[in-house]
N, C-alpha and C positions, 0 to 999 in steps of 0.2 A: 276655462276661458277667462272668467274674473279675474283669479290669479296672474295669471298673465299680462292685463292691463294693467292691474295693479304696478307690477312690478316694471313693465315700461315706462311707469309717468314718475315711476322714484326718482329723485336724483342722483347722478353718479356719486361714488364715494368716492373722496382721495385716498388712496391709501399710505398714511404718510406722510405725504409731501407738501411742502410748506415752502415760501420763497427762501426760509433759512434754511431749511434741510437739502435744497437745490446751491444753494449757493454754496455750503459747504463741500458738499458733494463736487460741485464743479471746481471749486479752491485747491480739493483732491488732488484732481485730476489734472489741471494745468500745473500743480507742485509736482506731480509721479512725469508729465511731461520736461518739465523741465529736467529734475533730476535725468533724464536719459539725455536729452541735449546736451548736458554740463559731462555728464561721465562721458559721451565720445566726443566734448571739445579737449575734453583732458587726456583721454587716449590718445586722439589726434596730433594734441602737441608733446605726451611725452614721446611716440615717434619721431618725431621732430627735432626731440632734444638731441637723439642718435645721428642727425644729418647733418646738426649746428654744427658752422665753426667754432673754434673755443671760443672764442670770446662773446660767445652772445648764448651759449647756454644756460646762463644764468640767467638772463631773459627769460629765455624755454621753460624754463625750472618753475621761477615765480610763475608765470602764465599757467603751466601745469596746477601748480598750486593752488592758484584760486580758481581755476574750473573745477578741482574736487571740491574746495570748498562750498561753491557753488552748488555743486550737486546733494553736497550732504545736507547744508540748509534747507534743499530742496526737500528733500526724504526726511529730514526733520516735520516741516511744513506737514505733508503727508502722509505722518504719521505712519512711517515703516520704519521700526528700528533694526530689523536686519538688514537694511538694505544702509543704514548709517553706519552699521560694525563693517559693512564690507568695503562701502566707501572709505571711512574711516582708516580700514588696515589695506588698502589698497595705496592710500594715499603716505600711509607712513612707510610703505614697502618703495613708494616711487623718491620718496625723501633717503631712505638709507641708500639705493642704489646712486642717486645724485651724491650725494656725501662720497662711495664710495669710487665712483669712477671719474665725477664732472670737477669735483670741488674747488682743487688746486692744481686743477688745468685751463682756468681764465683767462690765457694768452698771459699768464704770470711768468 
């Protein structure tokens, strides 16, 4: 029975957790958010590049561009470097394809 009271009037332990180790933690997590926001604004618009007329694909293209960019800063931030190598070759996969189908069809 002593033990018991005892151990009811300790005070709780943090385990841990610190307003910086919170904040970190939370910085995480809105960067891994974003990263997903930014990888399907970027999907979004490279379908999109497919529907442009020519002459605004190049629009599409940059737009596409900086929402991977976007995303990979993000996964930088948040410290996932697999999730930067996929970004990453994701994004230079969507650069060869523009190169190879959009480039010098500009309404040129």
């Amino acid at each position: 029975m002593f033990l018991f009271s005892w151990l009811s009037k300790r005070p709780a332990r943090k385990r841990g957790r610190t307003p910086q180790t919170d904040s970190v933690r939370d910085a995480g997590i809105v960067a891994r958010v974003d990263m997903i926001r930014f990888e399907a604004l970027a999907e979004a618009s490279y379908d999109s590049l497919f529907e442009s007329i020519p002459g605004t694909a190049m629009h599409r293209f940059e737009e596409t561009h900086r929402y991977f960019d976007g995303a990979i800063d993000a996964a930088r931030i948040a410290r996932l470097p697999h999730e930067v190598a996929r970004l990453t070759r994701r994004r230079d996969q969507v650069v060869r394809i523009y190169n190879s189908q959009f480039r010098y069809s500009n309404g040129r």
